[in-house]
CHARMM internal coordinates of N, CA and C (Angstrom, degrees):
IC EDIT
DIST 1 N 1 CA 1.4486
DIST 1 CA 1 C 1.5335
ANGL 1 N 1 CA 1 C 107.90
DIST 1 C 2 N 1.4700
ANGL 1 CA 1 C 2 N 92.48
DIHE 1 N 1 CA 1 C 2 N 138.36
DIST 2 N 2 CA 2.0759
ANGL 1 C 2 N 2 CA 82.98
DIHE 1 CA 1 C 2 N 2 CA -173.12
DIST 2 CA 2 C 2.0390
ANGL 2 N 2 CA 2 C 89.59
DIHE 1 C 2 N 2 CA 2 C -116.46
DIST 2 C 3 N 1.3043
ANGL 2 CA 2 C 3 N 99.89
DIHE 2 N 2 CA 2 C 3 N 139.06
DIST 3 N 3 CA 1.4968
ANGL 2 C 3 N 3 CA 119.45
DIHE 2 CA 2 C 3 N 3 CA -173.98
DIST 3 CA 3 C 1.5400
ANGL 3 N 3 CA 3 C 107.45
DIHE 2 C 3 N 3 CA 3 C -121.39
DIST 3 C 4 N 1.7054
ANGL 3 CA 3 C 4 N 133.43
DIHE 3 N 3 CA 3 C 4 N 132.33
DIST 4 N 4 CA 0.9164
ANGL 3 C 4 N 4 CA 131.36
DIHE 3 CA 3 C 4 N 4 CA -163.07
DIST 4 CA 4 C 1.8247
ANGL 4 N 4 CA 4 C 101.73
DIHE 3 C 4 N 4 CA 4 C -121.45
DIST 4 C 5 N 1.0954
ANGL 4 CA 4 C 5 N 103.20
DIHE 4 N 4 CA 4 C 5 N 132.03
DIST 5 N 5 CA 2.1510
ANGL 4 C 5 N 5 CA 112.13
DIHE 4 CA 4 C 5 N 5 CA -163.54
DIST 5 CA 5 C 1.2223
ANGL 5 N 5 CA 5 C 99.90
DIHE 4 C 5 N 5 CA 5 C -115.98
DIST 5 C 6 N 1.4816
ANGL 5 CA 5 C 6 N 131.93
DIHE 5 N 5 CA 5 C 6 N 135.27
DIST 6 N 6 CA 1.0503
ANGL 5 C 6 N 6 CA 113.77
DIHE 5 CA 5 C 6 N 6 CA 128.10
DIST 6 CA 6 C 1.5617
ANGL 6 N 6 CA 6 C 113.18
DIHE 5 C 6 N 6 CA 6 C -111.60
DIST 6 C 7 N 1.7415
ANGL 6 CA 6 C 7 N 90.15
DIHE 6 N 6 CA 6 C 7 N 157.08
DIST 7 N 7 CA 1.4037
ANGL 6 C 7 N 7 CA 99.19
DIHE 6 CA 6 C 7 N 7 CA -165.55
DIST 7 CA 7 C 1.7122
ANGL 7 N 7 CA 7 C 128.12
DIHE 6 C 7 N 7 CA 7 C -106.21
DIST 7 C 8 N 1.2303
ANGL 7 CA 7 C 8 N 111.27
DIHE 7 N 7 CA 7 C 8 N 163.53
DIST 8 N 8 CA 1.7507
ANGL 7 C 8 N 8 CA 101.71
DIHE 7 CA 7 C 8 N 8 CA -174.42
DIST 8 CA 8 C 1.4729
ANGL 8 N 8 CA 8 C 101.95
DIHE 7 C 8 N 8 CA 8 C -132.99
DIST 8 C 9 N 1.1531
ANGL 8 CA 8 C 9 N 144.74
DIHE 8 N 8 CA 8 C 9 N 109.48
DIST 9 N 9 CA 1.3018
ANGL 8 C 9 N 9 CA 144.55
DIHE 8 CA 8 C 9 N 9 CA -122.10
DIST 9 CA 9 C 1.7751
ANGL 9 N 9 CA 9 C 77.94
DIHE 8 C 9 N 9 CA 9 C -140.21
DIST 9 C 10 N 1.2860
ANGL 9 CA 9 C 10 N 104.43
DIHE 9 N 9 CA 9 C 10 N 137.52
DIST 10 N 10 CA 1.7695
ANGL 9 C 10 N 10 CA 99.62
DIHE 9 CA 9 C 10 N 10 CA 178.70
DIST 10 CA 10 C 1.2530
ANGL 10 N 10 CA 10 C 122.03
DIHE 9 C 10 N 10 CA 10 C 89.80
DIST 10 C 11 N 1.2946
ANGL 10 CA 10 C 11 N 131.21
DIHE 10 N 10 CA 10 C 11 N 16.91
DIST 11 N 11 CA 1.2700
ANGL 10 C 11 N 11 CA 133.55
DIHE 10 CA 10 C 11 N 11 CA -163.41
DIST 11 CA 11 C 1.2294
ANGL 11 N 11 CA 11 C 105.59
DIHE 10 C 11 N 11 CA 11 C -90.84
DIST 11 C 12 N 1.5525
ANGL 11 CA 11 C 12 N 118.18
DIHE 11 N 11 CA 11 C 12 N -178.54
DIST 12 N 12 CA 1.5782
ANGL 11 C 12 N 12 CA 108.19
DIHE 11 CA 11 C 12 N 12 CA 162.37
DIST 12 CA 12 C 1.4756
ANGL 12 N 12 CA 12 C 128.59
DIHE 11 C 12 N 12 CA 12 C -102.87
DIST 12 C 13 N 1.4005
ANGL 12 CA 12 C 13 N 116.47
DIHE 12 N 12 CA 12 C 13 N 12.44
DIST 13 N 13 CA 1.3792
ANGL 12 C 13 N 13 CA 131.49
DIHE 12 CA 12 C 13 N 13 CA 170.53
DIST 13 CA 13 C 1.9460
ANGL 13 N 13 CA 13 C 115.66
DIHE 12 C 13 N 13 CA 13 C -162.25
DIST 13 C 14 N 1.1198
ANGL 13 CA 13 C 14 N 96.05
DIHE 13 N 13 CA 13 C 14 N 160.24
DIST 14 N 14 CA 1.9201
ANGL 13 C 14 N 14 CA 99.54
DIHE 13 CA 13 C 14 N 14 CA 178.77
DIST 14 CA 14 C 2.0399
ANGL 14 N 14 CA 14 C 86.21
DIHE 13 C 14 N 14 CA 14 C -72.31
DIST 14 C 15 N 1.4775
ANGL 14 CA 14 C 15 N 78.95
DIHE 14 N 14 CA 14 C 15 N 150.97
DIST 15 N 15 CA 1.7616
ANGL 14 C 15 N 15 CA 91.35
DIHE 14 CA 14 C 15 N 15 CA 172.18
DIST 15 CA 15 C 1.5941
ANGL 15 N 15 CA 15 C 98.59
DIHE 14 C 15 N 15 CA 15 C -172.78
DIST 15 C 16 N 1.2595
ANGL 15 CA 15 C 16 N 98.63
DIHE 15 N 15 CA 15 C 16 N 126.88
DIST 16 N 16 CA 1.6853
ANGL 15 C 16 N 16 CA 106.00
DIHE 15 CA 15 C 16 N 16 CA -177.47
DIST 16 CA 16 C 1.7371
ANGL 16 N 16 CA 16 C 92.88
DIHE 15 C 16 N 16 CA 16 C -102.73
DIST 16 C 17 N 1.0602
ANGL 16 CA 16 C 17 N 134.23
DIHE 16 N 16 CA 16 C 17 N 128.60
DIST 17 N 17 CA 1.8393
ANGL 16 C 17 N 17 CA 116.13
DIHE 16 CA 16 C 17 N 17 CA 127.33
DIST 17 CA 17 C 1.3368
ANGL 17 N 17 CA 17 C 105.56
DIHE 16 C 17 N 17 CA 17 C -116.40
DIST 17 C 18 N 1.5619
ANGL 17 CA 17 C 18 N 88.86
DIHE 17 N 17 CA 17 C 18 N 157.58
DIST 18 N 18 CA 1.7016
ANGL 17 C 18 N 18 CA 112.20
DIHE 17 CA 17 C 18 N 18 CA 167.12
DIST 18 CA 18 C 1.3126
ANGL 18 N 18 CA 18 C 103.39
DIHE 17 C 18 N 18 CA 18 C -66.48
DIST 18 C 19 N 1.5180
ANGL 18 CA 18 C 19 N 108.07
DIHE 18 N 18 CA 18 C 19 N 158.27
DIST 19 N 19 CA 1.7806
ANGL 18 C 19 N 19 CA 113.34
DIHE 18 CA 18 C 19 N 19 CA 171.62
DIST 19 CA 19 C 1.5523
ANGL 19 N 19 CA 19 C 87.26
DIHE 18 C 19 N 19 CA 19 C -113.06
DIST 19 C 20 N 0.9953
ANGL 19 CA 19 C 20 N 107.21
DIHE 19 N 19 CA 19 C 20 N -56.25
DIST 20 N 20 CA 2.0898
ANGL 19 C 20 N 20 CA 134.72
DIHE 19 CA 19 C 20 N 20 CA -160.23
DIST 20 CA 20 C 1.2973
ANGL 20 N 20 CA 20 C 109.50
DIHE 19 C 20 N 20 CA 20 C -141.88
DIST 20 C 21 N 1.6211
ANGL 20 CA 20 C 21 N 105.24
DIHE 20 N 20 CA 20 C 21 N -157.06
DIST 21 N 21 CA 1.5855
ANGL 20 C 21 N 21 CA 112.90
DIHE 20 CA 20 C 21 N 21 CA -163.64
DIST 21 CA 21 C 1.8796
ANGL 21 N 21 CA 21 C 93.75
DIHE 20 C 21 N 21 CA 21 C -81.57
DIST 21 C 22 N 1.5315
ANGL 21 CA 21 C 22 N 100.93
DIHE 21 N 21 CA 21 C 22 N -33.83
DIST 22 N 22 CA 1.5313
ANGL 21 C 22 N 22 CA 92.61
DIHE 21 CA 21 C 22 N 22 CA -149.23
DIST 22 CA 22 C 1.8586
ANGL 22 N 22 CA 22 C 94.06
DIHE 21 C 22 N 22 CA 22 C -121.68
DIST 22 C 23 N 1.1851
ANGL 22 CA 22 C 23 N 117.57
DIHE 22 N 22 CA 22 C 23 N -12.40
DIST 23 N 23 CA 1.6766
ANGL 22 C 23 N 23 CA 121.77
DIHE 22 CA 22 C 23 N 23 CA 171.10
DIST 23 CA 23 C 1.8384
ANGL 23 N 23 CA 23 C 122.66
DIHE 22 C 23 N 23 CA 23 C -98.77
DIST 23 C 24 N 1.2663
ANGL 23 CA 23 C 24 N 108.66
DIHE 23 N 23 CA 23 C 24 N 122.14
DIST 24 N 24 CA 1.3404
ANGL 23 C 24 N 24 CA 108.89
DIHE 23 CA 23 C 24 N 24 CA 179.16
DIST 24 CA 24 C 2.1532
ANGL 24 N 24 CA 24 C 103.84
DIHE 23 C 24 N 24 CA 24 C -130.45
DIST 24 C 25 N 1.9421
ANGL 24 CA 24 C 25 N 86.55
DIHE 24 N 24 CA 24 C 25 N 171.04
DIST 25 N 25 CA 1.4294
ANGL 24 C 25 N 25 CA 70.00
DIHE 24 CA 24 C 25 N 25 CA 171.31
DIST 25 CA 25 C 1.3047
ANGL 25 N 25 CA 25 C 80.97
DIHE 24 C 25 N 25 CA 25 C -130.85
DIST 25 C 26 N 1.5490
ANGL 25 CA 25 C 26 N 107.63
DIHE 25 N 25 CA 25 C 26 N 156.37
DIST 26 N 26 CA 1.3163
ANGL 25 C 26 N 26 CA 116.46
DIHE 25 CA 25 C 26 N 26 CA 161.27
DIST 26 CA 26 C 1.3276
ANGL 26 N 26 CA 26 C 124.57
DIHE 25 C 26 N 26 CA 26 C -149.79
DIST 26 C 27 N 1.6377
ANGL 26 CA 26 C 27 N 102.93
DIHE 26 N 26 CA 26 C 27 N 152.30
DIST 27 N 27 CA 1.9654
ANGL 26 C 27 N 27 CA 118.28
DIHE 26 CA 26 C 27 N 27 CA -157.34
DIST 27 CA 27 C 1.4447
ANGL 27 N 27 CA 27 C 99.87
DIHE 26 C 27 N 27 CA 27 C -107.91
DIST 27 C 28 N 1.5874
ANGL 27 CA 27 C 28 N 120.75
DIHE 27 N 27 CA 27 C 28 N 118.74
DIST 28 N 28 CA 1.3273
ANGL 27 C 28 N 28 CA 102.66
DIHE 27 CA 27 C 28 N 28 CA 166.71
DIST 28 CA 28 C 1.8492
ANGL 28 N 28 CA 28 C 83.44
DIHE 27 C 28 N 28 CA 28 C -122.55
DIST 28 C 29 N 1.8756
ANGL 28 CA 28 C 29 N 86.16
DIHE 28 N 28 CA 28 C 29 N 170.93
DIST 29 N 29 CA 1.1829
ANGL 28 C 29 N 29 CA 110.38
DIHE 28 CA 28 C 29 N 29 CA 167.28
DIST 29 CA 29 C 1.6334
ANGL 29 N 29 CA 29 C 122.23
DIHE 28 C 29 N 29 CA 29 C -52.69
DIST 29 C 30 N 1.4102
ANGL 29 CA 29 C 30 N 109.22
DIHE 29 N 29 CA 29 C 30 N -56.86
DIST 30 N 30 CA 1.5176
ANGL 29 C 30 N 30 CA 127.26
DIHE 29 CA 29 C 30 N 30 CA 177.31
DIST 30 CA 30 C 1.9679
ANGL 30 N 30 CA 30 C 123.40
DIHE 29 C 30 N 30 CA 30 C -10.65
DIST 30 C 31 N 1.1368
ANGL 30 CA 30 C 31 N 110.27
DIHE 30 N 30 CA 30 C 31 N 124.28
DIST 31 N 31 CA 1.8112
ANGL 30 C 31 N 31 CA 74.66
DIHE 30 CA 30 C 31 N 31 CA 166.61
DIST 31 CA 31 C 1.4488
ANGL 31 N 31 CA 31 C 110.34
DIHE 30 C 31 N 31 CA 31 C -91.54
DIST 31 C 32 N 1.5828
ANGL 31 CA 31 C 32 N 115.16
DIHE 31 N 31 CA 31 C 32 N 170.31
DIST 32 N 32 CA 1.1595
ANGL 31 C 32 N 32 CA 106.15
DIHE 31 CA 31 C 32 N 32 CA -179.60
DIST 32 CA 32 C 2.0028
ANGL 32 N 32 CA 32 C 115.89
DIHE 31 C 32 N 32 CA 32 C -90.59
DIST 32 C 33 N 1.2025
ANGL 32 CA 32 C 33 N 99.84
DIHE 32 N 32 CA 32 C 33 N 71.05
DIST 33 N 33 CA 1.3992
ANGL 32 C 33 N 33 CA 99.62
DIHE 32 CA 32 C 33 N 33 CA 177.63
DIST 33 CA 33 C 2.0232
ANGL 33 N 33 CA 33 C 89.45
DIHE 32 C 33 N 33 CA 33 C -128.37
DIST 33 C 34 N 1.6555
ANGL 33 CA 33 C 34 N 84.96
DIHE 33 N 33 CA 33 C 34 N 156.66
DIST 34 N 34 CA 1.5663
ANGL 33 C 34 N 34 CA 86.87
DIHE 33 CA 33 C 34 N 34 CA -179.47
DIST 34 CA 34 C 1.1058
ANGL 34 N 34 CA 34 C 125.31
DIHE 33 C 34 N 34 CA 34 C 57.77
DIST 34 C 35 N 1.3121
ANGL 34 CA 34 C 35 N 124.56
DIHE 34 N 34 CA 34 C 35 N 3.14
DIST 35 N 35 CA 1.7166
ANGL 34 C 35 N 35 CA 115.00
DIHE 34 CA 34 C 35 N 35 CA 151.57
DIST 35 CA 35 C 2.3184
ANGL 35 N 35 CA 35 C 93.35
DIHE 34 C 35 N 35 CA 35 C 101.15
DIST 35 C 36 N 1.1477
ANGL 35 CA 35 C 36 N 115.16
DIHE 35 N 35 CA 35 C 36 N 0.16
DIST 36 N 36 CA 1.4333
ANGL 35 C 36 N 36 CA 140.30
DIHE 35 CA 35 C 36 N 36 CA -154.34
DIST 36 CA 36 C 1.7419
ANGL 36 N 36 CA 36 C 75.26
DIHE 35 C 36 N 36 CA 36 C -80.62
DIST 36 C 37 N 1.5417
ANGL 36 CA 36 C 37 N 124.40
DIHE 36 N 36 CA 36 C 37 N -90.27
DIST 37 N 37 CA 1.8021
ANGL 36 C 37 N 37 CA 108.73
DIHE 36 CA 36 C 37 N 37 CA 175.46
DIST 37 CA 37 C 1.1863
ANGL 37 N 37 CA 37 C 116.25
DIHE 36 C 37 N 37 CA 37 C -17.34
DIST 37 C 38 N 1.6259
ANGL 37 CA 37 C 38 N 135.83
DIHE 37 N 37 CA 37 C 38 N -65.69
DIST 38 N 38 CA 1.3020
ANGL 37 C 38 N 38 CA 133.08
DIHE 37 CA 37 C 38 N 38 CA -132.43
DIST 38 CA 38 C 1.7766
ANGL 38 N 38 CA 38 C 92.77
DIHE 37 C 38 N 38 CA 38 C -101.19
DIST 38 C 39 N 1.4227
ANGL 38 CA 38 C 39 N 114.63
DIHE 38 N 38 CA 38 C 39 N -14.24
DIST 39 N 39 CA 1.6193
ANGL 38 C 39 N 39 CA 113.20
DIHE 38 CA 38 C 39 N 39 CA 147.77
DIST 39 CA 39 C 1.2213
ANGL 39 N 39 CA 39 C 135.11
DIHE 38 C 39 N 39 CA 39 C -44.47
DIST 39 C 40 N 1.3610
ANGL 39 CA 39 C 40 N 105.91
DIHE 39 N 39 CA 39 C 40 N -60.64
DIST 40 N 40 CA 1.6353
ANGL 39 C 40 N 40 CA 135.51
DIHE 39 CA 39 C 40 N 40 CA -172.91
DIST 40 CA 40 C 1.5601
ANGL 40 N 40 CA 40 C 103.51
DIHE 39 C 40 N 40 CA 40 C -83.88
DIST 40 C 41 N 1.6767
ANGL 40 CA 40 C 41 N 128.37
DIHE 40 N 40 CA 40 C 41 N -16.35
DIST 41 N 41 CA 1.0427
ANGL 40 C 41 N 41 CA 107.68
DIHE 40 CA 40 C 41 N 41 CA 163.40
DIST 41 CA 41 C 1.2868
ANGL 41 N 41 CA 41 C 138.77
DIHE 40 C 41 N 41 CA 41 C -90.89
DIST 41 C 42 N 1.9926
ANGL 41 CA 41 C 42 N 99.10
DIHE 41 N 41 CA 41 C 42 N -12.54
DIST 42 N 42 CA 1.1639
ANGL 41 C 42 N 42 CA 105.42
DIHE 41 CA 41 C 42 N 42 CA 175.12
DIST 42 CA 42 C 1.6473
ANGL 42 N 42 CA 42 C 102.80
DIHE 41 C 42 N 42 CA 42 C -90.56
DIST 42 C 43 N 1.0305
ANGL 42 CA 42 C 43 N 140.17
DIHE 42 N 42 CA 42 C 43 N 17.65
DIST 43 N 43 CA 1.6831
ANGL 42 C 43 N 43 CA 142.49
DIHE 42 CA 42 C 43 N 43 CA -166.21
DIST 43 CA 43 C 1.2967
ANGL 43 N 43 CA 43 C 75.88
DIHE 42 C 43 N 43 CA 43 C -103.63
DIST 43 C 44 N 1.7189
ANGL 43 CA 43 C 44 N 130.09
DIHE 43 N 43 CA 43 C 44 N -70.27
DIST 44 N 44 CA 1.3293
ANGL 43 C 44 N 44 CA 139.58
DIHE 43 CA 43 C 44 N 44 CA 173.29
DIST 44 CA 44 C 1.8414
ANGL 44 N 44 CA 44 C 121.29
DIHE 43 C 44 N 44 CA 44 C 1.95
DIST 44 C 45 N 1.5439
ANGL 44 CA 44 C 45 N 87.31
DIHE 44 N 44 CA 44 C 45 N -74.82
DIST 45 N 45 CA 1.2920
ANGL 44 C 45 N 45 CA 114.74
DIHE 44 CA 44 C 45 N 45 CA -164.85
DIST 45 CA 45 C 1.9249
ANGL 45 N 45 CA 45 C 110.47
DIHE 44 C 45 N 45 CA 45 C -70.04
DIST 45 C 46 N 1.3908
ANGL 45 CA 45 C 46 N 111.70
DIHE 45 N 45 CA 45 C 46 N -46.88
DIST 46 N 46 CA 1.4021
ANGL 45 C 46 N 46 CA 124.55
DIHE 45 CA 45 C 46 N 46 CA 157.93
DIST 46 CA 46 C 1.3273
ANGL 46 N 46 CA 46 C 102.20
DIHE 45 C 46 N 46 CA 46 C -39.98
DIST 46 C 47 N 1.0883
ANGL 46 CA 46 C 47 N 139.22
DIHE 46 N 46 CA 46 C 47 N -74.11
DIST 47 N 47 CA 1.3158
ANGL 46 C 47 N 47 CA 138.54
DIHE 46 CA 46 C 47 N 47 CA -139.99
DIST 47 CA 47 C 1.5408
ANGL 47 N 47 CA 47 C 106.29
DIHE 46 C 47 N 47 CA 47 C -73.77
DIST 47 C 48 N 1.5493
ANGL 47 CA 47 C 48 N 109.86
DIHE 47 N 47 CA 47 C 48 N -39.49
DIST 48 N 48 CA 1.4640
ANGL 47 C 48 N 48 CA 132.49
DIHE 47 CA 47 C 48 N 48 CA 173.61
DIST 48 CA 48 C 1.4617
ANGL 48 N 48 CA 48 C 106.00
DIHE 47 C 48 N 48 CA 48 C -64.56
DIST 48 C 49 N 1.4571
ANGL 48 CA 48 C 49 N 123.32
DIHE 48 N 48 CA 48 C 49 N -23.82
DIST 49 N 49 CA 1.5961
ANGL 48 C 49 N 49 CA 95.14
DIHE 48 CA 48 C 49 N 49 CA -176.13
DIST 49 CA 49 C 1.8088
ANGL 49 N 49 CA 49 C 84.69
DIHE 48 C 49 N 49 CA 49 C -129.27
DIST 49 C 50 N 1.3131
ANGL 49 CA 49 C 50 N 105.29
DIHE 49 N 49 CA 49 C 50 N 21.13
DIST 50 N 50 CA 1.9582
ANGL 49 C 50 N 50 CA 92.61
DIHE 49 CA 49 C 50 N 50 CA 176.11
DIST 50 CA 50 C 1.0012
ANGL 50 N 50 CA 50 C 130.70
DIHE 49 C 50 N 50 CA 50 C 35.96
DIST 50 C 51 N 1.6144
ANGL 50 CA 50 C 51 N 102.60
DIHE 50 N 50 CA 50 C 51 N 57.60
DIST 51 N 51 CA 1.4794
ANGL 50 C 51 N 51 CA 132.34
DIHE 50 CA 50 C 51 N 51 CA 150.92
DIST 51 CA 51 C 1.7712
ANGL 51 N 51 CA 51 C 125.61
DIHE 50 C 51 N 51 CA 51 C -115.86
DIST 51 C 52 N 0.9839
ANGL 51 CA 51 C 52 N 127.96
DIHE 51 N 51 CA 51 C 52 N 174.28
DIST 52 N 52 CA 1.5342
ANGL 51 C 52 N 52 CA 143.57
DIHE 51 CA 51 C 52 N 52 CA -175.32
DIST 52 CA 52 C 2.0615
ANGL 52 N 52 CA 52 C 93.17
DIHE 51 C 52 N 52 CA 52 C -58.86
DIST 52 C 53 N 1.3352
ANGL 52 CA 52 C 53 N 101.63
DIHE 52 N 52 CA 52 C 53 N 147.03
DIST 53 N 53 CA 1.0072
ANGL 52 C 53 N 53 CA 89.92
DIHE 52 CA 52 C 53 N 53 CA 141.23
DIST 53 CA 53 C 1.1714
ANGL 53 N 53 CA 53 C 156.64
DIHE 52 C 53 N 53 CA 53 C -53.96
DIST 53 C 54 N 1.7681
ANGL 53 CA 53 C 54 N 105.36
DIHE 53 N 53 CA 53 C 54 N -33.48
DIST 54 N 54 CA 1.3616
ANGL 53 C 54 N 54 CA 126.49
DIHE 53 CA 53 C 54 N 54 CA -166.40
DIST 54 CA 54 C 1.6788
ANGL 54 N 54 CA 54 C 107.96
DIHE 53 C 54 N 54 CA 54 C -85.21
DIST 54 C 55 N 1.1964
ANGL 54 CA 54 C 55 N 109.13
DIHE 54 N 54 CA 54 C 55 N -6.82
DIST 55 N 55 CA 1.8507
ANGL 54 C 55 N 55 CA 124.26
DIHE 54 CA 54 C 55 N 55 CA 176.74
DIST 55 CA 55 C 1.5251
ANGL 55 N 55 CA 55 C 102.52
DIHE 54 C 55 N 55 CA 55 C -70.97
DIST 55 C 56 N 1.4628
ANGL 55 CA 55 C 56 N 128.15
DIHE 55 N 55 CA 55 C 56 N -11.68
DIST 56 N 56 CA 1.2446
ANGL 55 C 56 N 56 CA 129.14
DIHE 55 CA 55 C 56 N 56 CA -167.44
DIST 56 CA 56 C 1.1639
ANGL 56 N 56 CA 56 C 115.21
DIHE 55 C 56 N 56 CA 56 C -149.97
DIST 56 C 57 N 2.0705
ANGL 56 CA 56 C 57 N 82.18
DIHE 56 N 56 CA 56 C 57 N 130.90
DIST 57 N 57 CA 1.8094
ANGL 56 C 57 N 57 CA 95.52
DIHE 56 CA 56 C 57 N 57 CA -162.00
DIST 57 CA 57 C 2.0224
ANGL 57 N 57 CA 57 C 89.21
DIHE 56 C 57 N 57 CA 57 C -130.72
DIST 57 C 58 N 1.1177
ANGL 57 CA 57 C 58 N 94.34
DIHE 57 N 57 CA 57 C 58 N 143.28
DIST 58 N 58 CA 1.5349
ANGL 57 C 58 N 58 CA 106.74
DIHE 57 CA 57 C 58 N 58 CA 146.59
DIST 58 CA 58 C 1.3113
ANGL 58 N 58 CA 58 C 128.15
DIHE 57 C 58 N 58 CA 58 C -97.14
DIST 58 C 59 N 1.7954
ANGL 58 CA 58 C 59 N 91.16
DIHE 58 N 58 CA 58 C 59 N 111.89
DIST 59 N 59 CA 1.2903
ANGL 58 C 59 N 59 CA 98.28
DIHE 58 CA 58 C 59 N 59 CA 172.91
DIST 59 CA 59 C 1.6627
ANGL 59 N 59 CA 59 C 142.15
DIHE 58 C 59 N 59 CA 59 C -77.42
DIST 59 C 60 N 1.2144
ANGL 59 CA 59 C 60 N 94.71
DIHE 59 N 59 CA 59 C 60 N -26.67
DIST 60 N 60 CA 1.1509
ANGL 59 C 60 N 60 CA 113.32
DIHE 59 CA 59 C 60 N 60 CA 173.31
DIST 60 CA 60 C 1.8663
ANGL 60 N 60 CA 60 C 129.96
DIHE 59 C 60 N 60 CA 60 C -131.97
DIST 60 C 61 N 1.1371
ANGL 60 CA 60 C 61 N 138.06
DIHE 60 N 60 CA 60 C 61 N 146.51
DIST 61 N 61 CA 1.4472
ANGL 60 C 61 N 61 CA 120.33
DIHE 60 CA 60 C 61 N 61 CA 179.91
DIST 61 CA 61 C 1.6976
ANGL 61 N 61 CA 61 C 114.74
DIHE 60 C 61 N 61 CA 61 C 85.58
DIST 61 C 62 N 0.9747
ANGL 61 CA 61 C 62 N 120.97
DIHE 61 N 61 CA 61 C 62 N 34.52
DIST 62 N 62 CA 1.2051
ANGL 61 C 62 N 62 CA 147.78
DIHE 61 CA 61 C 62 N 62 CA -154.04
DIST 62 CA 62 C 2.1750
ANGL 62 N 62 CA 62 C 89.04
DIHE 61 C 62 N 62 CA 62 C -85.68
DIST 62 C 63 N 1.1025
ANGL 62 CA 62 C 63 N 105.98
DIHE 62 N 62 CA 62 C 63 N -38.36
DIST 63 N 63 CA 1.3223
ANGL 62 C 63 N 63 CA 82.09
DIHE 62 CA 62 C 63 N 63 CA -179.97
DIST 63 CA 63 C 2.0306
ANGL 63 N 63 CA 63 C 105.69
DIHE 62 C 63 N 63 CA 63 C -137.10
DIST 63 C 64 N 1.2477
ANGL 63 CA 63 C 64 N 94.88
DIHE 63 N 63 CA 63 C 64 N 23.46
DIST 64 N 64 CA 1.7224
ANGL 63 C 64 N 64 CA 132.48
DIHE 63 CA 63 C 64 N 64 CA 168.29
DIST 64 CA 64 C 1.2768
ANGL 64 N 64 CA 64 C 116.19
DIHE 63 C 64 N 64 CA 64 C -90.09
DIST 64 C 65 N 1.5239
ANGL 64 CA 64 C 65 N 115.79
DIHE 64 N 64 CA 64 C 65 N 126.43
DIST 65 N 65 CA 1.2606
ANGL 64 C 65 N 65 CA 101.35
DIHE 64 CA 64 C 65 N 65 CA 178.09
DIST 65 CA 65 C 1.8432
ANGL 65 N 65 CA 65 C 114.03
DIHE 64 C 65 N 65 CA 65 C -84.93
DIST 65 C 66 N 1.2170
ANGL 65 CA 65 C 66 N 95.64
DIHE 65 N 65 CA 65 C 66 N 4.86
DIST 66 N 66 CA 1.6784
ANGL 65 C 66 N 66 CA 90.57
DIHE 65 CA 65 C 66 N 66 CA 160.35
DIST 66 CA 66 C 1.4518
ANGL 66 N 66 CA 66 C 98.88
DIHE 65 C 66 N 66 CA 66 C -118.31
DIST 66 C 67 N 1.5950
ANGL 66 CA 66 C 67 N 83.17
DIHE 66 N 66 CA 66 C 67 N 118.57
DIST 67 N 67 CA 1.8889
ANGL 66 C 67 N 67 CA 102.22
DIHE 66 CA 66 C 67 N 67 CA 158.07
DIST 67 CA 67 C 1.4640
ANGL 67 N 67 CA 67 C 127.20
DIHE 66 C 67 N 67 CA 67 C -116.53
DIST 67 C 68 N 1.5105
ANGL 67 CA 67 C 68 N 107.33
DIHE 67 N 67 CA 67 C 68 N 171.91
DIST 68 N 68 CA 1.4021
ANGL 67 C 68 N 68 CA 119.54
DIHE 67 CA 67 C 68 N 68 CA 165.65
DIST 68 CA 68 C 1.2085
ANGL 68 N 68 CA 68 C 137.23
DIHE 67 C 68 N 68 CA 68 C -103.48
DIST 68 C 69 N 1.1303
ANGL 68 CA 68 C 69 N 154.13
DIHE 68 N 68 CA 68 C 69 N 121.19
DIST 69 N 69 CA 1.3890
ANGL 68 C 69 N 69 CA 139.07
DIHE 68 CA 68 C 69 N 69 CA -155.09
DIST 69 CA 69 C 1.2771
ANGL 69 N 69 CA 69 C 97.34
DIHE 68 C 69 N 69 CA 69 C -154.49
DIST 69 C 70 N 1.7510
ANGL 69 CA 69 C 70 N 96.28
DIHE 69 N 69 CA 69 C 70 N 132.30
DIST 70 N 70 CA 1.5941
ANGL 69 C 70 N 70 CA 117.16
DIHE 69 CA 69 C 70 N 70 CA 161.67
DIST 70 CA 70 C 1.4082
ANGL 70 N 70 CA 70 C 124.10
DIHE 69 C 70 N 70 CA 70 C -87.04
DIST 70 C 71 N 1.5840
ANGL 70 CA 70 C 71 N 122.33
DIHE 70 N 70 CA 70 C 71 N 129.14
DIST 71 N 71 CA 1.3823
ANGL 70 C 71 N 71 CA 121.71
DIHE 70 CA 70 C 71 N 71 CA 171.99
DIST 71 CA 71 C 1.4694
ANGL 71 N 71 CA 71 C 109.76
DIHE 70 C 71 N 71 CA 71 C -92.54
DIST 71 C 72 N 1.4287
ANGL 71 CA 71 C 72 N 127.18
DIHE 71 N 71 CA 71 C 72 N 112.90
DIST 72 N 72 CA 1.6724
ANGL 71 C 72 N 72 CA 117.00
DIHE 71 CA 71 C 72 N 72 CA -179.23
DIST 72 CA 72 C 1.6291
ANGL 72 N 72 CA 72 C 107.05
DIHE 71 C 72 N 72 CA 72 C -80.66
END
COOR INIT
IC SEED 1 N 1 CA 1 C
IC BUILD
């Protein structure tokens, strides 16, 4: 399943909402230096659909705050 995020890197708490079936936004604490956001968003997203971390990759947007990510 491919899921499309945008992200808010710096926030003052994790917060997922749904937009739709396949768009969300989500706030982590993290800053976005060092790849530390796109950690915490995929830890995020696992936890939200209760899978492994390792089930979730960004495919795209890697240093964008809109990304793409596959759930295997």
């Amino acid at each position: 399943m491919k899921i499309l995020v945008q992200v808010k890197p710096g926030a003052k708490g994790k917060k997922i909402e749904r937009v739709d079936k396949t768009h969300f936004k989500i706030s982590v604490k993290e800053p976005a230096k060092e790849g530390r956001a796109n950690s915490a968003v995929v830890k995020a997203v696992a936890d939200y659909f209760g899978v492994s971390i390792s089930r979730v990759t960004v495919v795209s947007g890697l240093t964008s705050r809109e990304k793409a990510l596959e759930l295997n």
